[in-house]
Rosetta silent file (secondary structure, phi, psi, omega in degrees, C-alpha in Angstrom):
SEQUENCE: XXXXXXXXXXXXXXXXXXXXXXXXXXXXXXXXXXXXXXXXXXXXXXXXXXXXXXXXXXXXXXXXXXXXXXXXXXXXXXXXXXXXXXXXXXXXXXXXXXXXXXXXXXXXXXXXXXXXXXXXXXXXXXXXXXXXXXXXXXXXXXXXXXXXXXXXXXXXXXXXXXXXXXXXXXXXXXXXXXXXXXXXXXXXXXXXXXXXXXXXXXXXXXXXXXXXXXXXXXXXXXXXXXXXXXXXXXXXXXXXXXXXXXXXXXXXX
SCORE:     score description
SCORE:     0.000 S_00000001
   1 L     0.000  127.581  172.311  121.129  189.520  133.292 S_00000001
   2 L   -50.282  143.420 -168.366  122.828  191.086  130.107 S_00000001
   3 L   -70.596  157.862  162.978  124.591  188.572  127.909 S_00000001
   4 L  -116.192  -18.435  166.264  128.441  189.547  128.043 S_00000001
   5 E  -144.440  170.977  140.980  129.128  187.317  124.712 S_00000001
   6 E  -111.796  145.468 -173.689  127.983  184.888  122.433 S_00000001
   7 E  -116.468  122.279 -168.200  129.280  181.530  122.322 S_00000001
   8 E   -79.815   79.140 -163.275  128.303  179.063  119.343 S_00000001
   9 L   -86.500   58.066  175.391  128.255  175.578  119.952 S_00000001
  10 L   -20.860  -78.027 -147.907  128.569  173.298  116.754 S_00000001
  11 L  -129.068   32.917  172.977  130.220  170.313  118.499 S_00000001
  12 L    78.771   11.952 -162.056  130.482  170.568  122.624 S_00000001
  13 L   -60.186  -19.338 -139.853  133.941  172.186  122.037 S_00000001
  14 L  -117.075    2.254 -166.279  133.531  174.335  124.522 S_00000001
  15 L   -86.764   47.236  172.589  131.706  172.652  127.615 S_00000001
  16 L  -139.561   36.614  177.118  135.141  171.605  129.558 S_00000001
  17 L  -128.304   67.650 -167.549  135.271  175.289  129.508 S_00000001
  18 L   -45.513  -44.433 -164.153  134.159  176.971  132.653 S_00000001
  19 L   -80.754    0.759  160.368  134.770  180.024  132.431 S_00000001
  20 L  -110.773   -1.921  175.142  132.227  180.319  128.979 S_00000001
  21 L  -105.232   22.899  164.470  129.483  178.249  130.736 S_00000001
  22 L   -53.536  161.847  145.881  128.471  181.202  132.974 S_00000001
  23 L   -45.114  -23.031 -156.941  125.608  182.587  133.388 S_00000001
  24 L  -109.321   31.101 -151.887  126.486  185.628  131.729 S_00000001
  25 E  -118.697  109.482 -162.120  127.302  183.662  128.200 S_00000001
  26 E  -115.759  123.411  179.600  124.488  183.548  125.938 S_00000001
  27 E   -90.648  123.759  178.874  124.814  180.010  124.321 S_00000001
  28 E  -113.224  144.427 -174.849  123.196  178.883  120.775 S_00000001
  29 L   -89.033   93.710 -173.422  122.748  175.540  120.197 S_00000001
  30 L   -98.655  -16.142 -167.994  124.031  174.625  116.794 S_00000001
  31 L   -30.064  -17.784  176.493  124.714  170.718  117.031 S_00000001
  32 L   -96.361    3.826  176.363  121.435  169.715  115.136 S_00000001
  33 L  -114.826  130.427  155.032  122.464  171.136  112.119 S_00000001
  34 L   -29.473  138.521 -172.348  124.117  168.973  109.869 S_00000001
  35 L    57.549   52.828 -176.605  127.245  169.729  107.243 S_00000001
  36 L  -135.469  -43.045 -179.907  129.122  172.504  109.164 S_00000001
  37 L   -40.458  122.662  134.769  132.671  170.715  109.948 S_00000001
  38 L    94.289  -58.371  179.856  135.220  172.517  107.694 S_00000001
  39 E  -144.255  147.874 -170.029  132.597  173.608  104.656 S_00000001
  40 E  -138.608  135.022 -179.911  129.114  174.278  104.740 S_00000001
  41 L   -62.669  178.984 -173.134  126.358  174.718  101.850 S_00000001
  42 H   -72.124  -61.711  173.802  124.729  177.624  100.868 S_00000001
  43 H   -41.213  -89.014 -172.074  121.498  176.163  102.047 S_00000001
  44 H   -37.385  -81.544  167.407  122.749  175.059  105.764 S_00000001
  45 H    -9.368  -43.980 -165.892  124.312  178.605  105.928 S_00000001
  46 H   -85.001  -11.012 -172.784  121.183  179.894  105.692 S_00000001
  47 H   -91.749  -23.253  179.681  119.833  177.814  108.880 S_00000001
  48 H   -69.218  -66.610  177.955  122.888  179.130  110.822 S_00000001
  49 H   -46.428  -40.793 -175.084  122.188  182.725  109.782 S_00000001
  50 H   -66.989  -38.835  170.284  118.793  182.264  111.554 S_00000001
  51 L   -64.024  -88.579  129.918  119.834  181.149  114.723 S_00000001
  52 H    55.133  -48.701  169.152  122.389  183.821  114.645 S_00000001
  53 H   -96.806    4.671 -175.751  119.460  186.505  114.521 S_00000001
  54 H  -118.978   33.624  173.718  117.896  185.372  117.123 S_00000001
  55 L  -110.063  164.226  167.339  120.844  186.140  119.871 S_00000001
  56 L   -72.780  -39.191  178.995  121.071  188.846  122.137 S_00000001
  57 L  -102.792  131.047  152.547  124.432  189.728  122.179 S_00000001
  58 L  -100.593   -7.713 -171.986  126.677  191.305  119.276 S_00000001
  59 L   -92.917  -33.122  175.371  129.509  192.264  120.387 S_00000001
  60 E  -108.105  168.138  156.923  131.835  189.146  121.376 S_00000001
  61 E  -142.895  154.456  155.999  131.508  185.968  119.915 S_00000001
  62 E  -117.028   87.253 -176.836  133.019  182.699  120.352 S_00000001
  63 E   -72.086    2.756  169.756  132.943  180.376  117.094 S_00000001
  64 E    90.154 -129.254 -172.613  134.710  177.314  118.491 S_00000001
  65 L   -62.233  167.182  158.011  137.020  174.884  116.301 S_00000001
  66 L   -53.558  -42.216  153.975  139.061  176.426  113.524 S_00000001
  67 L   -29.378  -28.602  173.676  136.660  174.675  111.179 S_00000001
  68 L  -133.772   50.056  161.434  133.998  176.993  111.332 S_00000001
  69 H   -59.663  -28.747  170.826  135.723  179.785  110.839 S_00000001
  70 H   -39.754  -41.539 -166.279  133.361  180.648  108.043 S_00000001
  71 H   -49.979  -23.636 -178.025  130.844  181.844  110.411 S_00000001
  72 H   -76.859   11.595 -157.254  132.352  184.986  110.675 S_00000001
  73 H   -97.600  -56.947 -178.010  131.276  185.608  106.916 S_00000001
  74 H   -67.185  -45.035 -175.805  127.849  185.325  108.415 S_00000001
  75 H   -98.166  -17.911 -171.686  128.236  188.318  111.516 S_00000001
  76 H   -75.551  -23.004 -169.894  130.426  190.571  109.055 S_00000001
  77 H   -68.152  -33.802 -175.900  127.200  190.403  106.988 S_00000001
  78 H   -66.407  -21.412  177.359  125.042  191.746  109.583 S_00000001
  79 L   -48.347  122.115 -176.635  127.201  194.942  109.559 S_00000001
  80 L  -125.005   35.286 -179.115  125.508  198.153  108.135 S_00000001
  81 L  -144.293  176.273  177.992  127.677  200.616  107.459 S_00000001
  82 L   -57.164  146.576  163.091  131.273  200.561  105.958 S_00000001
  83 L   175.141  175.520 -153.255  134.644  199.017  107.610 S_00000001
  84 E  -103.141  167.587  129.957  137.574  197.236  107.573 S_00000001
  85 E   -66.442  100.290  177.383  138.595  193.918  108.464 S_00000001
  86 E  -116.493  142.107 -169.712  141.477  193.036  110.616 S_00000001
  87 E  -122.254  112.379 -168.179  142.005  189.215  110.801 S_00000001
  88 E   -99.150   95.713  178.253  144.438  187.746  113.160 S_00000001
  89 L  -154.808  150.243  177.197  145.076  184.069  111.708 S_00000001
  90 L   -40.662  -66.887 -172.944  147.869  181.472  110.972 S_00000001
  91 L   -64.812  162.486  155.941  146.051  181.347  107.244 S_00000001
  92 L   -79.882  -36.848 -158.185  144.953  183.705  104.624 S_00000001
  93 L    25.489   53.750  152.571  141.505  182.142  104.362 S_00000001
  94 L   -86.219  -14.256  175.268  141.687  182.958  100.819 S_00000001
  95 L   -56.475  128.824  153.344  141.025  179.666   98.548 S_00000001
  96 L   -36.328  153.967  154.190  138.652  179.804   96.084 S_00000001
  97 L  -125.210  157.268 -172.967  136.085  177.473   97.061 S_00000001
  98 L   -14.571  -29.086  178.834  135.378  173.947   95.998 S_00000001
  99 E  -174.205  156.590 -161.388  131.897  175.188   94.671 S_00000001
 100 L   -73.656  -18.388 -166.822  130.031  178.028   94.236 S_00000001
 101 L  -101.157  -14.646  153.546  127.067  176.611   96.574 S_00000001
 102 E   -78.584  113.635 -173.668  130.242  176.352   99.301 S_00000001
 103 E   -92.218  170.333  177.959  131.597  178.434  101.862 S_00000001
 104 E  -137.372  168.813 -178.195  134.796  176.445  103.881 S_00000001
 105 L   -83.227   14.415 -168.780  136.882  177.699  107.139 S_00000001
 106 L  -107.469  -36.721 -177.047  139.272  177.931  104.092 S_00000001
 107 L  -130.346   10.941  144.454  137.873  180.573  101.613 S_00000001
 108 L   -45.993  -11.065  132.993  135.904  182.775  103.794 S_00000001
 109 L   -57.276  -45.476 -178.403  137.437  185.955  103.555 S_00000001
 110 L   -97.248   34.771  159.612  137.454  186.024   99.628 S_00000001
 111 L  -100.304  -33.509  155.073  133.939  184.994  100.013 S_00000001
 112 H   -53.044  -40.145  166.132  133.609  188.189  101.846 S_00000001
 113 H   -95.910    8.069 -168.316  135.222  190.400   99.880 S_00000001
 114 H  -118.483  -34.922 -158.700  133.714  189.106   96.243 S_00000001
 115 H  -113.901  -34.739  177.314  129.818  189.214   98.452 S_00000001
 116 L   -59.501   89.232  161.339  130.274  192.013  100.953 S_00000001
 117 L   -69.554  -13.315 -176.716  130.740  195.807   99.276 S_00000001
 118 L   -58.645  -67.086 -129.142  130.358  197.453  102.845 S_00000001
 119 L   -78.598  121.664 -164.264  133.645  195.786  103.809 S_00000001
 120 L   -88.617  -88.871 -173.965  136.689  198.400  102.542 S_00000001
 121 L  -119.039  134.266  168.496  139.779  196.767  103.602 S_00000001
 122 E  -109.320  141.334 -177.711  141.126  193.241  105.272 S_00000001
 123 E  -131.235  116.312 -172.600  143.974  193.406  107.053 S_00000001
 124 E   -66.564  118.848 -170.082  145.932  189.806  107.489 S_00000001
 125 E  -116.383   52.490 -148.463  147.551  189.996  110.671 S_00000001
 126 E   114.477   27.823  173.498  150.385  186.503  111.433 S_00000001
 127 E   -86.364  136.851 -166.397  149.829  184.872  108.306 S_00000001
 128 L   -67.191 -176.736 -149.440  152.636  182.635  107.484 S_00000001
 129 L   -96.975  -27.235  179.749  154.595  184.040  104.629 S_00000001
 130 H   -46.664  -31.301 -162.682  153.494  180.337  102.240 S_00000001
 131 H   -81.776  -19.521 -168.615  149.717  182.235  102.304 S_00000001
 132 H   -76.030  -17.536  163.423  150.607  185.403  100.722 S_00000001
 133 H   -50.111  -26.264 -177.070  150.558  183.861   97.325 S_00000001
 134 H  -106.859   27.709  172.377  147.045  182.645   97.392 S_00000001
 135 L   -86.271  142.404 -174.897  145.943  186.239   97.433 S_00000001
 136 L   -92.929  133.133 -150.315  144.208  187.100   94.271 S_00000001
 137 H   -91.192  -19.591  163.789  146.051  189.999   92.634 S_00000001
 138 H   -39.892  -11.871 -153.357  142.820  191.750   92.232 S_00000001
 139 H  -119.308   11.208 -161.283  142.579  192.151   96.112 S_00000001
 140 L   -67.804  -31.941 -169.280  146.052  193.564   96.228 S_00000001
 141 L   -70.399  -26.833  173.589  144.745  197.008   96.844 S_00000001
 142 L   -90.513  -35.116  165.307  142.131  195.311   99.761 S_00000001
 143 E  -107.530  106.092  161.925  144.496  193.032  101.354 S_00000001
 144 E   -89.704  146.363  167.104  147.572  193.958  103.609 S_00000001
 145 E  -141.070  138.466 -178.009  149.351  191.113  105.182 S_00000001
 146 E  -134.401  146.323 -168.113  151.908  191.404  107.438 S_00000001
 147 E   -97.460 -170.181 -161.270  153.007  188.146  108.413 S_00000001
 148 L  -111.112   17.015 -179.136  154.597  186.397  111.640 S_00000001
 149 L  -106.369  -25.192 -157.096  157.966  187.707  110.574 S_00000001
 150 L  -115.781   86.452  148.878  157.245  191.385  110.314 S_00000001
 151 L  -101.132   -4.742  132.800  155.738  191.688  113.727 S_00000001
 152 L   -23.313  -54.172 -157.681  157.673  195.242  114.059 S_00000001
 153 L   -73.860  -13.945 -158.772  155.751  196.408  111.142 S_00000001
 154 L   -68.392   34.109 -165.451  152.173  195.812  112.111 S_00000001
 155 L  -103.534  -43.289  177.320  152.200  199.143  113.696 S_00000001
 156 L   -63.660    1.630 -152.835  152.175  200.432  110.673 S_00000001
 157 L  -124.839   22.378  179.406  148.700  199.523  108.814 S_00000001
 158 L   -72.949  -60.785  179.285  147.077  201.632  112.180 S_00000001
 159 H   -12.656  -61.810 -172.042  146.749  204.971  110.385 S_00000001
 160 H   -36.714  -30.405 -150.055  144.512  203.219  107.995 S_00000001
 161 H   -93.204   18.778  175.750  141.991  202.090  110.044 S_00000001
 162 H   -61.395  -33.269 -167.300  141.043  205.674  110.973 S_00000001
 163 L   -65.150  -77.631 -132.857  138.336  206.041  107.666 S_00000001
 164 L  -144.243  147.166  150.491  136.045  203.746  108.664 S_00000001
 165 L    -2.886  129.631  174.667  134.690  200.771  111.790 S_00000001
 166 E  -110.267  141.774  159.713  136.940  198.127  112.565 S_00000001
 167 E  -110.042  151.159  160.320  135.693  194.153  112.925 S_00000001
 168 E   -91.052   89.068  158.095  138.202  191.774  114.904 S_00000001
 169 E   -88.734  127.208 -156.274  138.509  188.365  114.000 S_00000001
 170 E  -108.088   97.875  173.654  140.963  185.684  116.174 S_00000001
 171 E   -84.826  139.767  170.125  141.860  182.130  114.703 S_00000001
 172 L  -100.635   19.159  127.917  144.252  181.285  117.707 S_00000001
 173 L   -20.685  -18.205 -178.841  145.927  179.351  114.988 S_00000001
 174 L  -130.283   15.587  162.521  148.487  182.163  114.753 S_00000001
 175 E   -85.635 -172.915 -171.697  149.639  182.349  118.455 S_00000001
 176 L   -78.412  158.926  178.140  152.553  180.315  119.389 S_00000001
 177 L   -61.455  -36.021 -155.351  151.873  176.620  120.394 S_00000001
 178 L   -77.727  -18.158  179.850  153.151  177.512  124.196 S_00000001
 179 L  -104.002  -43.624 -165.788  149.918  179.683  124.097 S_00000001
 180 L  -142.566  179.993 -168.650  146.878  178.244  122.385 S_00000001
 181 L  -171.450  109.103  155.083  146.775  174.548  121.061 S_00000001
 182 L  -121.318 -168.297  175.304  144.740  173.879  117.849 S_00000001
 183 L   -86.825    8.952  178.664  144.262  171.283  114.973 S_00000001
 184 L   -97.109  163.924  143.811  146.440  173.418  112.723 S_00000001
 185 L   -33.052  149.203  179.304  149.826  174.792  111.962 S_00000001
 186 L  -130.131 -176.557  151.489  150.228  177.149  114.175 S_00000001
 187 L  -124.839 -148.634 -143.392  152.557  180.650  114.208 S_00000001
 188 L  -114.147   29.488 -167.298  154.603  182.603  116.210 S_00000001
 189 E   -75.704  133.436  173.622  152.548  185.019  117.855 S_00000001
 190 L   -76.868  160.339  175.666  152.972  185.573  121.559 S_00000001
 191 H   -71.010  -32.504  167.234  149.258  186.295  123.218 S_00000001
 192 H   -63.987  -49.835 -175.899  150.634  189.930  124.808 S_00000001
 193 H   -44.561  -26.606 -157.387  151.680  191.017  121.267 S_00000001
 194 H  -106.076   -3.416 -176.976  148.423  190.367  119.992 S_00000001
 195 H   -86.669  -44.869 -168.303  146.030  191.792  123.089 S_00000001
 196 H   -95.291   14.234  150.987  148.035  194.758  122.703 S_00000001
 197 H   -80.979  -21.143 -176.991  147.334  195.272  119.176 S_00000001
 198 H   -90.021  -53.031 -162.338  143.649  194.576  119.862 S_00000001
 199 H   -48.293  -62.968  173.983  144.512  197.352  122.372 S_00000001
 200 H   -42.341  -66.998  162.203  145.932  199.709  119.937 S_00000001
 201 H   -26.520 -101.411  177.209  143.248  199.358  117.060 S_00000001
 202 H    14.400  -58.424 -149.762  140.885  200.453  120.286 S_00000001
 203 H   -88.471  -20.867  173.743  142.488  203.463  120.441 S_00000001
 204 L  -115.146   35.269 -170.143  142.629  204.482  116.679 S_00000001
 205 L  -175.532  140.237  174.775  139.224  203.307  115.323 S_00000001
 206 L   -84.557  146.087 -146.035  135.749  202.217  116.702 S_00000001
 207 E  -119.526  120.354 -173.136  136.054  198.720  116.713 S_00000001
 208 E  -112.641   13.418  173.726  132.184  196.966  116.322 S_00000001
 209 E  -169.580  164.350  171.111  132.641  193.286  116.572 S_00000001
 210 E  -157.441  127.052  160.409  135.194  190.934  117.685 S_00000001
 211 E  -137.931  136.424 -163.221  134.939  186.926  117.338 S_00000001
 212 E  -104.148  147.909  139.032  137.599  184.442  118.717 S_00000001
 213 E  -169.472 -159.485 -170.713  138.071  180.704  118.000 S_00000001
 214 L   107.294   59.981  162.522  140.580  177.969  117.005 S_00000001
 215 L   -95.807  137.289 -171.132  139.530  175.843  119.868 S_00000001
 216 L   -55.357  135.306  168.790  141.485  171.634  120.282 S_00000001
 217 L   -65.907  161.159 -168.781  138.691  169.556  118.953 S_00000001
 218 L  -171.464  122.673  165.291  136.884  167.431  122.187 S_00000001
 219 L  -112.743  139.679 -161.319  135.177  164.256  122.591 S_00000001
 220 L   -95.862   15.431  124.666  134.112  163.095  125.901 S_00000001
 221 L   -31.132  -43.712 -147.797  136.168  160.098  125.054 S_00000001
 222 L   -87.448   -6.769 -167.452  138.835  162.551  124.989 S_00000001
 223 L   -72.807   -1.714  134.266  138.576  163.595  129.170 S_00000001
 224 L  -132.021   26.938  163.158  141.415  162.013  130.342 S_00000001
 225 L   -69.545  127.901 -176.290  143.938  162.322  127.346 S_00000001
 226 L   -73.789  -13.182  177.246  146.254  164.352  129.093 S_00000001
 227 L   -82.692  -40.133  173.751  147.152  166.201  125.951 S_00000001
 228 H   -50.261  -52.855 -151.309  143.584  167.262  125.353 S_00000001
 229 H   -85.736   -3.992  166.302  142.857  168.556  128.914 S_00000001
 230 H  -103.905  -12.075  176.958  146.288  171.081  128.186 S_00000001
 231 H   -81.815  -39.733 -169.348  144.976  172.302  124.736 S_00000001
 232 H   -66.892  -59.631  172.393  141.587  172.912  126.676 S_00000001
 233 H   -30.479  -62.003  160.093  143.775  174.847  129.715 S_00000001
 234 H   -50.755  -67.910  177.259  145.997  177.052  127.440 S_00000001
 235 H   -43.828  -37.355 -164.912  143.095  177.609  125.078 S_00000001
 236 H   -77.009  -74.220 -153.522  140.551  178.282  127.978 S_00000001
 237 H   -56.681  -48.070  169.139  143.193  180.537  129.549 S_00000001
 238 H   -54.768  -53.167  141.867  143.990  182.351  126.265 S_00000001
 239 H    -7.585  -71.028  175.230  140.507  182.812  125.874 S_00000001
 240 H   -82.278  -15.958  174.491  139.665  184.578  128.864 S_00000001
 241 H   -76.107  -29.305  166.355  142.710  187.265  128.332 S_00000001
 242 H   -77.955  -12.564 -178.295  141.025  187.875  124.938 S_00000001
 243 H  -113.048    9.570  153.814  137.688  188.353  125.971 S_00000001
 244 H   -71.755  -65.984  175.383  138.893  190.675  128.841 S_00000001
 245 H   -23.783  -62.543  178.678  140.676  192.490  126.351 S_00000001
 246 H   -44.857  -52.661 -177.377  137.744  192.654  123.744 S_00000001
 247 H   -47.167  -48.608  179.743  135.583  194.158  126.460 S_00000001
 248 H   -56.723  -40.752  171.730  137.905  196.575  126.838 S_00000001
 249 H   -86.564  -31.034  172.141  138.190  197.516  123.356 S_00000001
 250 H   -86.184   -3.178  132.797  134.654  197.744  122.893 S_00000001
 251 H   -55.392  -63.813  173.035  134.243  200.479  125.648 S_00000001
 252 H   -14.105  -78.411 -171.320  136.855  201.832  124.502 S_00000001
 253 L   -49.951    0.000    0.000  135.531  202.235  121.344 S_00000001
C-alpha cells in the first residue's frame, strides 16, 4: 500500500493519535537518537538525515513537538531545484544559533537561508509582531512577514510565489489556542483561514512539500490528565483538516 505521509517519531508524541497510526502512515523511528529536544548537533543531524533518506514518502510530513522544528532544514535540503518558502508559525525561527556546530527549533530558517542557495524567498506567515525584529536586515529582501494582525494582507505576497516551487511548513503554534494546543505562545490564527491559504498558494504555484507539527508534549504518565487528552483531540483534529487539505494541494499542484 502507498504511504500517504510521513510521520517522525522523536518522542511517542504522536501514538494517542489514531488517525496517524494507520496503515497508510509510513512511520520512522527516531527515539534512539539522542540530543534532538529543542537543538541538535551537527553530528546527530547527520544521523537524522539518514533515516530521512530512507522513507518512502515525500510529500507530507509530520515532525511532532514544536521542538524539532529544525527538521524541516533537513527535507528543504533535499529539494533540487529553486523555491520559496512559506512558513506558517507563531515565531520567526530566526535566532542566530548558540553555536555554529548547532541547529535549534529556534534558528532554523536563518540556518536555511545562510546554507541553502536553492531557496529564493521565505515567507513568514502569523508571526507575532515581537519576531519581526530578530530578522537580520540582510534578509530584508528574502523575508516577508505578515503577522497575526495583518491577516487581510496575506493575500497579497501570492503573486510572488508564481517564479518558482513552493514548500509549506505548519508550526500549529500560530493557530488560536481554541484550535491547536502546544507548549508555546500561541497566535491568532483560526484553522479555516489558514487551510484556505494552503488552498490558495495551490492554485498559484506548484507547491512540493508540506510538513506540519507543534504537537502537546505526551508521557504515558500523562493519559488521564484531562488537559493533555484535549491538546491531543484539538491537535489530532487540526491535524487531520491539514493533511486533507495538503493532499489536496499537492494534486492540485
Amino acid at each position: 500500500m502507498a504511504k500517504q505521509a510521513t510521520v517522525l517519531n522523536f518522542d511517542d508524541t504522536y501514538v494517542e493519535q489514531p488517525f496517524l497510526r494507520g496503515s497508510d502512515m509510513e512511520w520512522i523511528d527516531l527515539r534512539n537518537i539522542n540530543g534532538t529536544n529543542l537543538m541538535c548537533e551537527k553530528e546527530t543531524l547527520f544521523k537524522i538525515q539518514a533515516k530521512l533518506q530512507a522513507r518512502n514518502e515525500k510529500g507530507i510530513t509530520f515532525f511532532g513537538s514544536g521542538n524539532y522544528h529544525y527538521v524541516t532544514y533537513l527535507l528543504l535540503k533535499e529539494i533540487q531545484t529553486p523555491f520559496h518558502l512559506v512558513l506558517f508559525d507563531h515565531h520567526s525561527d530566526m535566532l542566530p544559533s548558540l553555536d555554529a556546530f548547532l541547529i535549534s527549533c529556534g534558528s532554523w530558517v536563518l540556518d536555511s537561508l545562510n546554507h541553502i542557495p536553492l531557496l529564493q524567498k521565505v515567507f513568514l506567515i502569523g508571526v507575532h509582531e515581537k519576531w519581526k525584529k530578530y530578522i537580520p536586515e540582510k534578509y530584508n529582501d528574502k523575508v516577508h512577514v505578515y503577522s497575526d494582525s495583518e491577516i487581510m494582507d496575506w493575500k497579497t505576497f501570492f503573486w510572488e510565489l508564481k517564479a518558482y516551487p513552493v514548500y509549506i511548513s505548519i508550526d500549529k503554534d500560530v493557530l488560536h489556542p481554541l484550535e491547536a494546543m502546544t507548549a508555546w505562545d500561541h497566535g491568532h490564527v483560526k484553522l479555516k483561514e489558514l487551510v484556505e491559504v494552503m488552498i490558495e498558494i495551490s492554485t498559484k504555484s506548484r507547491i512540493i512539500g508540506i510538513d506540519v507539527g507543534g504537537e502537546y508534549p505526551y508521557r504515558l504518565t500523562d493519559s488521564y490528565s484531562y488537559h493533555v487528552r484535549e491538546a491531543i483531540r484539538k491537535n489530532e483534529f487540526a491535524n487531520q483538516v491539514i493533511f486533507k487539505t495538503a493532499r489536496k494541494c499537492l494534486t492540485a499542484s
